[in-house]
N, C-alpha and C positions, 0 to 999 in steps of 0.2 A: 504494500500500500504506500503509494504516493506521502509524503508527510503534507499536514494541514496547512493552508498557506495561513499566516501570521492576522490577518485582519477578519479570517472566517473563523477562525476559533473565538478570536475578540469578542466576534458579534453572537457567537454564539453562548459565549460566556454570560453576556450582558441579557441576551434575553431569557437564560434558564435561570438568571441569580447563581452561576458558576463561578468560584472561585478560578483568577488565574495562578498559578502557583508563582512566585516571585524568581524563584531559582532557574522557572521556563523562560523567561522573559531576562535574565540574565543573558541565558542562551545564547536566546534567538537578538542580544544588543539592543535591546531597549536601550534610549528610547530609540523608535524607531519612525521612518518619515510617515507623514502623514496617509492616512488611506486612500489606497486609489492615486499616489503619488509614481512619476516614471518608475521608481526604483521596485516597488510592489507589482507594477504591472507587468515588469521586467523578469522581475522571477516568478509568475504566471504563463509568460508567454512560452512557447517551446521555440528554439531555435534551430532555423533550418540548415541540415548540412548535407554539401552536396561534395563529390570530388571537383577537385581543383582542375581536372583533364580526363573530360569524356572518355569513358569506356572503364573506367571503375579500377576494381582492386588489379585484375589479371589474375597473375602467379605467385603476386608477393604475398608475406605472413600476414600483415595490417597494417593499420595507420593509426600513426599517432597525431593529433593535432591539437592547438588551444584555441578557448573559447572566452572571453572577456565579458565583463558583469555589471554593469553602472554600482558607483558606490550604494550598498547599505539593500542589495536587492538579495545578496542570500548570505546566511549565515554562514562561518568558517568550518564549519561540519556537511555542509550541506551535500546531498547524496544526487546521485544522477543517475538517468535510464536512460539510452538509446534505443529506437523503433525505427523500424523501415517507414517508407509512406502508408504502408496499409495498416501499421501497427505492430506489425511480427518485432517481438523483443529481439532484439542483437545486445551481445555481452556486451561489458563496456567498462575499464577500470579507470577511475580518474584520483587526481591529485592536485592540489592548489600545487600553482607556481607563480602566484605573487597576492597579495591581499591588501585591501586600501586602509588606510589608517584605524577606519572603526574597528578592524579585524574582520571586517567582510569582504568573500573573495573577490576579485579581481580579474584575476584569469584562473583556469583551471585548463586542468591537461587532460585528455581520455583518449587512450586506446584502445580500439577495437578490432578483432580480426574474425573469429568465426563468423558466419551469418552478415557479412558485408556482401552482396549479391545484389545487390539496386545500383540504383544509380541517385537516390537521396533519402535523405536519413533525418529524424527528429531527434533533437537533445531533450529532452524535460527532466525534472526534481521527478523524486520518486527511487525504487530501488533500483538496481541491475541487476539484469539478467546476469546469471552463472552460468561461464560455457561448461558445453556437453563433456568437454576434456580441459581440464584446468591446466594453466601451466605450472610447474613444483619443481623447488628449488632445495636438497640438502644438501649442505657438507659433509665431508669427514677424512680426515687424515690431512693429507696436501690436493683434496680434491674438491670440485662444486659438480652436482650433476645437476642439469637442467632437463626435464621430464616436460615435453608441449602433449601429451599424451599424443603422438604419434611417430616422435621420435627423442632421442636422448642426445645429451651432450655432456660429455665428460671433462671438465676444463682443469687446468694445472692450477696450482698456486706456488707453484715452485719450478725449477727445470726450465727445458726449452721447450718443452710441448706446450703452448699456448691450450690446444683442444686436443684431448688425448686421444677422441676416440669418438666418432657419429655413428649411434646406430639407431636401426629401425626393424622396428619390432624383434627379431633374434638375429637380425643382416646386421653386420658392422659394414655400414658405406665409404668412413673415410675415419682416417686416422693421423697419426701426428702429423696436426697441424701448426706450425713453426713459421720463422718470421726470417727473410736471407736478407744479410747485408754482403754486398762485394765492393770490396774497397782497393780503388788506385791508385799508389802513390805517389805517380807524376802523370801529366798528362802530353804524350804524342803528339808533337805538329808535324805531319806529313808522316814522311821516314825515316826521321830521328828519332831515335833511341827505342826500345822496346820496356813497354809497361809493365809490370806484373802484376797480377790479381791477388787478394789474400779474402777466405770467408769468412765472415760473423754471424754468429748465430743469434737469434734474440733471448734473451736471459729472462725469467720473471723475476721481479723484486718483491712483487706483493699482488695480490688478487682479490676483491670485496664484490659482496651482492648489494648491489645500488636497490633493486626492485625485484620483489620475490612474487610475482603473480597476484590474481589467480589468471589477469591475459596477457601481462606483458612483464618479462624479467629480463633483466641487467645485468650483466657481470662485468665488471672493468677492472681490466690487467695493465701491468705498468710495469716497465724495466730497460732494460738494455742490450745491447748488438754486444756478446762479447767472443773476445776471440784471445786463448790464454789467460793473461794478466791486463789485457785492456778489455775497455768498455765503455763506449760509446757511441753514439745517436740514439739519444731515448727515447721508448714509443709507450701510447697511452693506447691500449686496444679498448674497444665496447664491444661485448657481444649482444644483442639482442633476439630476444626468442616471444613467440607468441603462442597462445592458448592452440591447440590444434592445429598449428603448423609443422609441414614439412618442411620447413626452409629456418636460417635466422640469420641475422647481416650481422655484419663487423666495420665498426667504423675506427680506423687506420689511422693514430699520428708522430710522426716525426717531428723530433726538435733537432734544428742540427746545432753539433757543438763540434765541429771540426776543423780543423786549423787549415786554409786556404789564404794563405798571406800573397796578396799579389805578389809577382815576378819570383816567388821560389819556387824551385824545381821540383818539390816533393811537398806531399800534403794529404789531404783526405779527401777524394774524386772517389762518390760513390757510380762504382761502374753497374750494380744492378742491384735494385731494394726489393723484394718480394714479399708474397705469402705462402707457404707451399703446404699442400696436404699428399699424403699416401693413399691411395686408393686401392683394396684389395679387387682382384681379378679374379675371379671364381670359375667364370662360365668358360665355356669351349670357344675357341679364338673366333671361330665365323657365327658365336653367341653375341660376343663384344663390340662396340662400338664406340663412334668419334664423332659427335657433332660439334662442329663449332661454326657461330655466328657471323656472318659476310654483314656486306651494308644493307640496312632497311630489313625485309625479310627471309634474306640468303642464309642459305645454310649450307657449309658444308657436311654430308651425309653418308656413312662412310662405316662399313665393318671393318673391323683390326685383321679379319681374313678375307676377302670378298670371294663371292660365289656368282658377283653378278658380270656379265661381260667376257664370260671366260670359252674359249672355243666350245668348249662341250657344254652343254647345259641342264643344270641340276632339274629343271623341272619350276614353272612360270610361280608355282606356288612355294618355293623356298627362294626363288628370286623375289620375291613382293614381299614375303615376311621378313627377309633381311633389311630390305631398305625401308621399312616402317618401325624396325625393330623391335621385331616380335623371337618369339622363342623361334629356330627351325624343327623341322619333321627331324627324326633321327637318318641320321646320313645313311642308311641303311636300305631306306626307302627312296634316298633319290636315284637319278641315272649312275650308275658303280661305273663311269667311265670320269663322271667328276669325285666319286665318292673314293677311289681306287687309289686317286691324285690327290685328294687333299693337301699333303705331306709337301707337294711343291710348288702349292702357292703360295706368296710371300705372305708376312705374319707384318702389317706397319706396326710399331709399336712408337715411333715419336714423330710426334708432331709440333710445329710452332709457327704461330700466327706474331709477326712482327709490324706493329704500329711506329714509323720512327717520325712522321710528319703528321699534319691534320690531315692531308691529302691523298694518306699511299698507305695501305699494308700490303703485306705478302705473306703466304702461308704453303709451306712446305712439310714434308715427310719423308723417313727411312724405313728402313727394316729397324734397327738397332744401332748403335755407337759403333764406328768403326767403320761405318756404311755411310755412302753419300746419299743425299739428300736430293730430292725432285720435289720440283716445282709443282704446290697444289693447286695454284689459282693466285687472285689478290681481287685490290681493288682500290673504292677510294676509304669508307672510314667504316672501320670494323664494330661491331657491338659491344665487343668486348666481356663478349658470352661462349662457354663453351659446356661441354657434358663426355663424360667418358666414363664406364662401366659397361653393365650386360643385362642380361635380360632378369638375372636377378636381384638389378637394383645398380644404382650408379650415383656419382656425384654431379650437379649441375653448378657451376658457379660465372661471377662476373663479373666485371669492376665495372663501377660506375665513370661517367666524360672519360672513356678510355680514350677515343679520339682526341677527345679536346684539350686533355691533359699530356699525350705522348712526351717521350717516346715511352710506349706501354709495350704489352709484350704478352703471349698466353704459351704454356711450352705445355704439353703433356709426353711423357719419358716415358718406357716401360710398358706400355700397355699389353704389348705380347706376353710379359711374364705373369708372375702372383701378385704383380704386383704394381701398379700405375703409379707414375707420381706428377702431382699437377701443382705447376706456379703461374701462378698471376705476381707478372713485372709490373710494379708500379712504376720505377727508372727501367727499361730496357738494358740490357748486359751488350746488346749489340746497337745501340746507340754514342755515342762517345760521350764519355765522362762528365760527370756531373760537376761541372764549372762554374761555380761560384766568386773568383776571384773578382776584386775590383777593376774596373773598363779602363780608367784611367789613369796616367803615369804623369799629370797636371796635378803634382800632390805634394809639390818641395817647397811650396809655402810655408813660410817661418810661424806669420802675424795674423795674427785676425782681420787688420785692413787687404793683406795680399789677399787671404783667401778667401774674402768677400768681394775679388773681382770676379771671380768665376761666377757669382751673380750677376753683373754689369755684362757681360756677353755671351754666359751661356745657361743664364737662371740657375745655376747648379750650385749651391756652397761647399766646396770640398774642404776637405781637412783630414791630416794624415789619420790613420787608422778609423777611422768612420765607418769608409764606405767597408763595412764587414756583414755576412749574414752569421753570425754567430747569434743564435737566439731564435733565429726565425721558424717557421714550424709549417707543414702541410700536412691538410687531411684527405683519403679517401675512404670511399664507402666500396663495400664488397657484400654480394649476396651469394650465400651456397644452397643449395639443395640433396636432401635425403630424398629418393628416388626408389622406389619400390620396384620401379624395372625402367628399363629407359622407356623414355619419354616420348610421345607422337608428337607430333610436325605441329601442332595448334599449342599443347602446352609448350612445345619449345620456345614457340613464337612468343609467346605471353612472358613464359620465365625472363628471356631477354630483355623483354620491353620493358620490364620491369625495374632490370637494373636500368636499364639507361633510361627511364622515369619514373623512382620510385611512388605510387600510387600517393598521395594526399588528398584528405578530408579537412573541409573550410567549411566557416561560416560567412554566410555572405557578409557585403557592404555594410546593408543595410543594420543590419546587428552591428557590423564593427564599432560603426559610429553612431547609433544610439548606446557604447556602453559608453561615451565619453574619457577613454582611454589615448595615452599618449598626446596630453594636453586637449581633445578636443579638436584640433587643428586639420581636420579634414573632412569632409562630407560626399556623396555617394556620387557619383556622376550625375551633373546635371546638365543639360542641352533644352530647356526649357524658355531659354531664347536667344535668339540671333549672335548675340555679344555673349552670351553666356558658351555656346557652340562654338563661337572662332575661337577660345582661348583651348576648350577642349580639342578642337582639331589640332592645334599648333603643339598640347601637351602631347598628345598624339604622333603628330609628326617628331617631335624630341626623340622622343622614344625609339620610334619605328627606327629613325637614322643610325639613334646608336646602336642599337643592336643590329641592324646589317654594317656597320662597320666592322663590327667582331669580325664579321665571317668574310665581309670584303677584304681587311685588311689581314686578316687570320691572327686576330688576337690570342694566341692558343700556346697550349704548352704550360708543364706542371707546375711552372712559379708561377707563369705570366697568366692563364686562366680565370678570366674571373674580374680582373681589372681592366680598364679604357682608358685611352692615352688622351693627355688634358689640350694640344690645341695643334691646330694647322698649320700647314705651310703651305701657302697657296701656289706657290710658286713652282717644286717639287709635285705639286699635286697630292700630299701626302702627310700623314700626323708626325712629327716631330719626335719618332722613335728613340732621333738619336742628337736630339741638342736638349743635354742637361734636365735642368727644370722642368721644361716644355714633355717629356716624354710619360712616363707613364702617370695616371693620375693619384693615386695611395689617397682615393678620399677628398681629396681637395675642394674647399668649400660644398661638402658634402653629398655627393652624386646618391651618397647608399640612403638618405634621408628622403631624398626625392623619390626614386624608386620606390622605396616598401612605403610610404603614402603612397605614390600613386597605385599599388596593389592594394592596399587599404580599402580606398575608395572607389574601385574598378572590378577587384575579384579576376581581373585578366592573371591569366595561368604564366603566361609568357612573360608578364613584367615580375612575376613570386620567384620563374626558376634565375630569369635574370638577377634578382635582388640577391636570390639563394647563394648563387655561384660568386657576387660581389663580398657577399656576409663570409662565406668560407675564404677568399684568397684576402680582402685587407685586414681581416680578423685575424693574420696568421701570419703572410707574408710581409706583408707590410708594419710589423711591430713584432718587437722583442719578447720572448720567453722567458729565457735564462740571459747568464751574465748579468753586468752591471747597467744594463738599460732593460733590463726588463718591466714592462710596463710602461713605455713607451714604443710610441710608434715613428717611420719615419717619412719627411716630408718627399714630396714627387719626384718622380728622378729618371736615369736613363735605366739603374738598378733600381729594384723597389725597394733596395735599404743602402742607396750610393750617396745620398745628402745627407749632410753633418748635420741638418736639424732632426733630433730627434725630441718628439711632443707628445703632451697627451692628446693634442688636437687628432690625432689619426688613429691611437689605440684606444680611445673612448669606445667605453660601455654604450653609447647612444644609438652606434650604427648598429649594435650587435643585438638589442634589445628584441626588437621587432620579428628575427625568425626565432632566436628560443622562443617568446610565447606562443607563438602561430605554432611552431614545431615539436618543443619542449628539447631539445637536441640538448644532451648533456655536455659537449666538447664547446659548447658555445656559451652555456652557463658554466665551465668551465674557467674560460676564456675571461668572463665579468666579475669572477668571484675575484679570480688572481688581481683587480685592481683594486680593491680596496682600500690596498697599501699604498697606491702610486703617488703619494704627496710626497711620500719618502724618497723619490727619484730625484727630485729639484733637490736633494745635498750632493747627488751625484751628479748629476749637469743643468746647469742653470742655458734655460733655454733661450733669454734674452742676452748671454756671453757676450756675443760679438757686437752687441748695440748699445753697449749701456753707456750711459754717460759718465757713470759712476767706475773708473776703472780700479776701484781702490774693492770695487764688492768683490764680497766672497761668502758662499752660501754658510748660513747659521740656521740650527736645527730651531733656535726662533725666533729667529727673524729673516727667516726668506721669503724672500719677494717672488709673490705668484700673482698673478694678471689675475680679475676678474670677468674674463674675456675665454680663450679657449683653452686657458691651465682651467681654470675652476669652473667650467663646461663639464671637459671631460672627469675634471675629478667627481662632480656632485651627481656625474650619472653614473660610476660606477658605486657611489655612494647611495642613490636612490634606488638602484636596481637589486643591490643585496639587501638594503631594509625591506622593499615589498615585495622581495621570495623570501624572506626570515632566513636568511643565510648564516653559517658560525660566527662572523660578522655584523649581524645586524645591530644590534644593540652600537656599535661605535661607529656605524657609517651613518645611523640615523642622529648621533649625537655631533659629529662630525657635519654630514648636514645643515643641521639647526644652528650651530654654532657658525659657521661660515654665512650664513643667508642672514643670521644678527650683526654681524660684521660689518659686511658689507652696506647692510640697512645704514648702518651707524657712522657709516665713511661721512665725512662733512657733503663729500659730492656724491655719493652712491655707487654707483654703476660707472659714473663718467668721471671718477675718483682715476680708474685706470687701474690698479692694484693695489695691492698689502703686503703689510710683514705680514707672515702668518710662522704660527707658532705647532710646530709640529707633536709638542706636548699633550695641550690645550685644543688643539682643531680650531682655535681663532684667528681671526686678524687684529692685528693692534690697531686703535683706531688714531688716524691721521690728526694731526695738531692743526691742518690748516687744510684748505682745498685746490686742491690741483682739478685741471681738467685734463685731462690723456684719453683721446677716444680713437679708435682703429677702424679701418672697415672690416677688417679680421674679426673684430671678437663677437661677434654675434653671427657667423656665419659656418660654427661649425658644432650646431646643437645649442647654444646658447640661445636663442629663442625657445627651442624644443621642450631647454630642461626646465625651464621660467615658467613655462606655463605650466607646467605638470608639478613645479614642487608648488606655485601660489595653489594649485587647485588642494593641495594636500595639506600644506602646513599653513598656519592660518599666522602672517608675520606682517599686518599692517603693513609696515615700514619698509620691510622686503617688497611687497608689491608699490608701493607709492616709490622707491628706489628704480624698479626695473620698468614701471608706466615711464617715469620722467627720459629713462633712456631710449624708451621706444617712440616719445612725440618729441625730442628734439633734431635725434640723427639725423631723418630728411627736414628739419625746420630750417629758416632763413638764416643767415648766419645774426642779422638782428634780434632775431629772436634767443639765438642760443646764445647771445653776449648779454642782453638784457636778462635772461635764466642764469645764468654762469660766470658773469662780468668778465667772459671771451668767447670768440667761437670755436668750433670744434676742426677750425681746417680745413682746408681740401678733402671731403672725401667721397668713394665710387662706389660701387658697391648699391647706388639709390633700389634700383629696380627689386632687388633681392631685397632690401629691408622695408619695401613698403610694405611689406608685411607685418613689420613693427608698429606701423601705422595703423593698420586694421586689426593686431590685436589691442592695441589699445583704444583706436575706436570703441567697438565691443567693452571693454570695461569700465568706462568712461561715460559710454552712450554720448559719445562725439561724434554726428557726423561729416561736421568738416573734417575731423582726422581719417573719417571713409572718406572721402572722398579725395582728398588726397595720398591714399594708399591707391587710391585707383590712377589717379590725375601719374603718381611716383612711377606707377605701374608702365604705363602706356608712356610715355615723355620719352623723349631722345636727352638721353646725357653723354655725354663725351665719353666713348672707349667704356661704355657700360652697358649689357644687358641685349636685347633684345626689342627695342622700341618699337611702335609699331608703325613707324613712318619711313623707319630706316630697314627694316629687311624685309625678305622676297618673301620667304617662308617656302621654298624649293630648292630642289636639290637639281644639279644638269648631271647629264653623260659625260661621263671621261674616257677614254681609250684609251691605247697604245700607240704611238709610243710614248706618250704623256705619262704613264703610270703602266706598271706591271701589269696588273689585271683589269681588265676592263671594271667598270662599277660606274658610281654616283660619287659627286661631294656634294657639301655646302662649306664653302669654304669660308663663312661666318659665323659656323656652328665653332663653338669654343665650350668644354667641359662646365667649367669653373659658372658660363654665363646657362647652362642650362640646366646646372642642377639650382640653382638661384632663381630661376626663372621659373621652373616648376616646383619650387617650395614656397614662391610668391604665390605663383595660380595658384598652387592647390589652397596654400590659406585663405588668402583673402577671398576665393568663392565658397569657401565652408565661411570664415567668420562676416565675410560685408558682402556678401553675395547677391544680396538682395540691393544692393548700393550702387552696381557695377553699371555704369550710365548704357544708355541705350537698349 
């Protein structure tokens, strides 16, 4: 039984003379809004959830996705059911993963996997269904077994066996499953000097149950690549399993901590990172089989003996059962002129499908080692799916952007013997060496004046040992399969599809933003009139350009996936790959903010994987792990970690927020927990070094000077994020929090103060003796609007909001105006178009509408070398050729990163909050 919603009990108390008991009404957070209030209605209504990409589950286990709550709409206890449309119960396990101050949730997590067979689904309060096969999880020794009641899994918590052992029903499918590091320690130009290989095996250091069922269980392993007495490149594995699945994924990360010092000769060039499992071989060799995945729905299909093509012929019905992969007749029964033969027809037992560009693989076969290799086929970009075992059961697996991420790699070894062994290359072995060094040898700069010219001509700040990836980290996802026998040609298709889209369940728009999450700051697509429609087609056109840029320009490959290069060169016909600054983007005036609003408010599937694959490479690549800058991120560059500025403006929790709750992805909530600490970073590099006026500073643990711009952006969001998931931390990021947002209230100038000593003790700023005014077009352009409106909606600091209004109606004010406010102006500054959105949120709080209407007037104007105006561009892209540019495509050679993620974080706001304002 559903529980009683809070205002039917009431009324029913009142009209029987029923006591309410005091201790319910504790509960359920009395007091609570008034009746028939949104928030009540809110937790009455059921919400609809559909998949994010037509055509449903497939082949995968389930989906996990979040669902957001308007404050005070269901208590911290509150229990949930899932229903098809027609009502049929589907199981459903949920979890808060963040709650709003009253202690009412916020957002919640639910996994479902049995009984997803629709294609839309209802959330409501109420119990869950219990699947028909629970998923169980026990310990004992150095082991965890996970039990999805259809198959087991055996994991280590010790050794190198990651997964000791997959079986199904009394079939052991696959076995130690282990983790290859190949490491080289110089790397080869041409035909100098020869390299040699050495291997590392992955080590556990420790193994825990994150989630024990009853639909979705967790196991996360953690350790190291070692080899002897070393031990290096740490990885953080997840396993995931679901209630009555065959299948469970692994999501795969690397931290690299290995010494690549430009211009020396020897180092750590990983030559091929893996996953490998053993696969027992049971059945009779023309029992066995080899599928693996071509582009789109290709398959290569293939017995480890074949019977089919051969001069003599067994007989049209052992020819059709082998290539379906069925059991055959006993060979006894066929024609005994192929039965006679058996013995000499070859046995393939390796195979390897090699991704080394986005554009090309190739896939070949042997008999065995010692034996050359012919040519299977190829193509242009593989699935990066494959399957090998027999008719009594096999392994299916696959990496997920195997293309997109190359050089990738799928090898199966052994299959003629007892025994198969299959890896999935994450680096390819037959790619060249994993190159990390720094690009440039413009690095004998003494001073911090020399080496702030390499900003004056190629936007790049170099400085000796900087440009390092020491710290940086990437994730992949991998899906395996327990196989009762192999697989027909329709689940094949499916199992595939699946890695390469893992299936996700959404709530729509319209829910998103009735729960007024994530400041409020966005609203559902509306095209409801003329002016309201051109802004949506132009957001539209943004979009659509940059994501065929990806594929025009082939943004691809395992660092660079995921990120888009920040400006043009019109000249070239081409993005600025390769001048400094200009090249790749790592976040800059916040592209990933734009994105996940614009999936917010659209529910478009293409702009969620879009945001998806930004969330995983700057959330990783582009900022520190380990080492001394962990917890920073670093600014844009020709490397994603080749500029000396290293900020919290790019490792901020901000960008990373929006797919944990949509997804609950633990690597990502990973990711935000580890910043908690990061005020602590500024003793270790003061990010303002090379500008300060003050050359005599040197950081003090109280009194360092951090901006109230994008240092205390990104700090108060990785602060805001761990108080509302209750994280081990919560209790001193919310203290931390409040303490800094009193601060800053308290500056004699607020916001336009510029920064503080802050006191790493204490979590304050010392408050100022006099008022300065210091304002950037920077600091409010990288989550600093974002996290403003989300903490005023939460923490209730008068003076903190009358602080952050004043800086939102001066920025685009007259400069008379900010000298009569300030008794000076605020400068030159750019940036107008993107902050009219400072205008219209404080319009809205204000109930100003001249400040609408100048958020619009900011919006639309022509400023000098700013934005997107709308008197000054085409809003089209033309034809380019060859020999103008490598590959034929499109530009807009006025399209610039920096002006579109600014341009679509204006639209999106000001039509969610002054929407209604927008002239004509």
């Amino acid at each position: 039984m559903p529980p009683i919603p809070r205002r039917n009990l009431l009324k029913a108390a009142a009209a029987t003379g029923t006591a309410v008991p005091f201790s319910w009404l504790l509960a359920h957070n009395a007091p609570k809004a008034a009746a028939d209030s949104p928030a009540e209605k809110a937790a009455d209504e059921p919400v609809d959830i559909t998949w994010l990409e037509d055509g449903g589950l497939g082949a995968a286990a389930g989906s996990t996705f979040g669902v957001p709550w308007p404050k005070g709409a269901h208590p911290g206890d509150r229990t949930f059911a899932l229903t098809t449309a027609d009502g049929t119960p589907v199981p459903v396990q949920t979890w808060a993963t963040a709650y709003w101050p009253d202690g009412s949730l916020k957002w919640t997590a639910h996994a479902a996997g049995e009984g997803l067979t629709g294609s839309a689904y209802r959330l409501t309060t109420g119990t869950p269904a219990a699947p028909a096969k629970k998923v169980t999880v026990s310990e004992s020794g150095g082991r965890i077994t996970v039990d999805t009641g259809v198959m087991r899994a055996v994991i280590g918590k010790d050794g190198k066996q990651l997964v000791r052992s997959v079986i199904r029903g009394s079939t052991e499918i696959a076995r130690d499953g282990r983790l290859v590091l190949l490491r080289q320690g110089a790397v080869d130009d041409g035909d100098h000097g020869r390299a040699e290989w050495e291997r590392f095996d992955g080590e556990i250091g420790g193994a825990e149950v994150e989630q024990k069922g009853p639909v979705r269980a967790v196991v996360r392993i953690d350790g190291k690549h070692r080899k002897g007495r070393r031990a290096w490149l740490p990885f953080s594995v997840r396993l995931y399993f679901y209630a009555g699945a065959e299948s469970f994924r692994m999501v795969h990360t690397i931290t690299f901590d290995g010494d690549q010092t430009a211009g020396h000769e020897s180092g750590d060039f990983i030559r091929g990172l893996g996953v490998r499992f053993s696969v027992p071989m049971r059945d009779a060799a023309y029992d066995r089989h080899i599928r693996i995945a071509g582009e789109g729905k290709g398959f290569l299909t293939e017995a480890v003996k074949g019977v089919t093509g051969l001069r003599r012929d067994p007989g049209a019905a052992v020819r059709e059962a082998q290539f379906k992969g069925e059991k055959l007749a006993d060979p006894a029964t066929w024609d005994q002129r192929v039965t006679s033969r058996l013995h000499l027809i070859p046995t393939w037992g390796d195979y390897t499908l090699s991704q080394l560009s986005a554009d090309g693989f190739t896939l070949r076969k042997r008999t065995r080692p010692g034996h050359g290799w012919i040519a299977a086929g190829g193509g242009g970009r593989a699935s990066g799916f494959g399957y090998v075992g027999g008719v009594s059961g096999g392994l299916s697996f696959g990496l997920r952007d195997f293309w997109e991420k190359f050089p990738a790699q799928l090898d199966i070894r052994g299959a003629a013997g007892t025994e198969a062994e299959v890896t999935l290359w994450l680096w390819s072995p037959e790619a060249q060496p994993m190159d990390l060094r720094f690009y440039h040898d413009g690095m004998g700069q003494d001073t911090y004046p020399e080496q702030l010219e390499g900003l004056e001509i190629t936007y790049e700040d170099y400085e000796p040992g900087f440009g390092t990836p020491y710290g940086i980290a990437r994730t992949s996802e991998l899906t395996f399969w327990a196989n009762a026998a192999t697989p027909d040609a329709d689940t094949l298709v499916r199992q595939a599809a699946a890695v390469r889209t893992p299936p996700q369940l959404a709530a729509g728009p319209a829910h998103l933003a009735r729960a007024k999450v994530f400041g409020g700051l966005f609203a559902p697509v509306d095209r409801s009139t003329p002016a309201k429609a051109k802004v949506e087609d132009r957001l539209d056109f943004l979009f659509d350009y940059h994501k065929g840029q990806v594929e025009q320009r082939r943004w691809y490959g395992f660092w660079d996936y995921g990120d888009i290069m920040h400006t043009y060169d019109g000249d070239r016909h081409q993005w600025r790959y390769d001048v400094g600054g200009y090249a790749w983007d790592n976040s800059e005036l916040s592209p990933d903010l734009w994105l996940w609003l614009a999936y917010l408010r659209s529910g478009r599937s293409d702009i969620f994987r879009f945001a998806e694959s930004m969330t995983r490479h700057t959330g990783e690549v582009d900022a520190y792990h380990l080492g001394k800058w962990a917890g920073l991120g670093t600014r844009h560059g020709v490397q994603h970690f080749a500029d000396s500025a290293k900020q919290q403006r790019i490792s901020t929790a901000l960008y990373r927020r929006f797919s944990y709750f949509l997804t609950a992805d633990e690597r990502i909530g990973d990711i935000m927990h580890a910043l908690v600490d990061s005020d602590e970073t500024f003793l270790v590099l003061d990010p303002q070094r090379k500008v300060r006026d003050d050359p005599d500073y040197e950081p003090d643990p109280h009194a360092l000077d951090i901006g109230f711009g994008t240092d205390w952006s990104g700090l108060a969001g990785a602060w805001l994020t761990e108080w509302e998931r209750r994280g081990p931390k919560a209790k001193k990021a919310e203290a931390r929090l409040r303490s800094t947002m009193e601060t800053i209230a308290a500056q004699p100038n607020g916001f336009v103060q510029g920064s503080g000593l802050y006191d790493l003790d204490t979590g304050k700023y010392a408050i100022a003796d006099r008022p300065k005014v210091s304002v950037s077009h920077l600091s409010a352009v990288f989550g600093l609007v974002e996290v403003c409106a989300e903490v005023i909606d939460l923490i209730d600091l008068p003076k903190f909001k009358e602080a952050w209004l004043d800086y939102c109606r001066y920025f685009n004010a007259t400069k008379a105006e900010q000298k009569a406010r300030y008794g000076t102006d605020f400068g030159s500054l750019i940036l107008v178009q993107g902050h009219s959105r400072l205008d219209a949120y404080a319009a809205v709080q204000l109930k100003d509408d001249k400040l609408a209407a100048r958020a619009w007037q900011k919006f639309t104007e022509h400023h000098e070398g700013d934005g997107y105006p709308d008197a000054t561009v085409s809003w089209k892209s033309v034809q380019v050729e060859g020999p103008d540019v490598l590959e034929p495509g499109v530009e807009a050679a006025w399209v610039s990163t920096n002006a579109t993620a600014q341009y679509g974080l204006a639209a999106i706001q000001n039509l969610a909050l002054v929407g209604d304002k927008l002239p004509g």
